[in-house]
N, C-alpha and C positions, 0 to 999 in steps of 0.2 A: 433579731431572732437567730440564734443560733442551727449549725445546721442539723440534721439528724445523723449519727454517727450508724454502721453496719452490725457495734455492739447493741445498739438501741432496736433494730430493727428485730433483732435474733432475738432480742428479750422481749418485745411484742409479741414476733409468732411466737414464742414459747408459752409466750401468758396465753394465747388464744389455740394452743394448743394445734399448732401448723407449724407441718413438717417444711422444712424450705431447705434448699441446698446451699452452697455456697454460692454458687451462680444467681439463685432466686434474691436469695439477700441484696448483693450486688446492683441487681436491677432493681430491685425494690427499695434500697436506699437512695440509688437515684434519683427514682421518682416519686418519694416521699417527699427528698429534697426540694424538686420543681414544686410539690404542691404545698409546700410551704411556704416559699420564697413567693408565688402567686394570694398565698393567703395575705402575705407583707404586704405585696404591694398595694390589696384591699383596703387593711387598716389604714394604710398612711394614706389614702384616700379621706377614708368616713371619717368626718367630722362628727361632735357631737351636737351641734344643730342641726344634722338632717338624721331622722327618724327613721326607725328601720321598716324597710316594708318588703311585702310579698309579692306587689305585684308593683310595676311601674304607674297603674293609675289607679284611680278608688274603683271597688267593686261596688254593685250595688243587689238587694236582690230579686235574683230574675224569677224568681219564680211566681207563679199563677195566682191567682185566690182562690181557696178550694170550697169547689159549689157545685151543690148535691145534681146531679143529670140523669138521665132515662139509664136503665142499667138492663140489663140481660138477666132472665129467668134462668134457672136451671134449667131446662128443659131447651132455651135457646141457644145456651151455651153448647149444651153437649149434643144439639143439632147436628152439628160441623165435624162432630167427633170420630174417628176411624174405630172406638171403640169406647164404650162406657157399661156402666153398672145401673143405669137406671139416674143414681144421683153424684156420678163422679165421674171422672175419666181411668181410664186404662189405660194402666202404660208398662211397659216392659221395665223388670228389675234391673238396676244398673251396677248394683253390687256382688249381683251373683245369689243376692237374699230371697228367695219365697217370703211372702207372707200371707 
């Protein structure tokens, strides 16, 4: 893999529309380069008998079985409530909206 050149980089930001200085470039072609050179030495690792995966073991899933249980009334609910309307809760605008 070749390295990345500081013409390369300036033609990146420019396609992504990022202003960079000379100095940003500079630094940022360097450490384009480390993580390139880190991608290298990934590949020459992975074989293609081992499979790519996400996580180092099998996941399995954790989740529950969902089974219908005793539930709260309206009225139980808005027990507890600092404010309500009868059949909802009350709560202060967060956008600054009345309605």
């Amino acid at each position: 893999m070749s390295e990345i050149s500081a013409e390369q980089v300036a033609h990146l930001a420019n396609l992504a529309r990022i202003a960079l200085t000379e100095e940003e470039i500079e630094h940022l072609t360097k450490e384009l380069g480390q993580i390139m050179q880190a991608v290298e030495q990934v590949n020459q690792v992975a074989t293609p008998d081992v499979p790519p995966t996400s996580h180092p073991i099998p996941m399995q899933n954790v989740f529950r079985d969902d089974v219908v249980g005793n539930t709260l009334t309206a009225e139980e609910a808005l027990a507890g409530a600092p404010e309500s309307d009868g059949s909802r809760f009350v709560v202060s605008a967060i956008l600054g909206e009345e309605q």
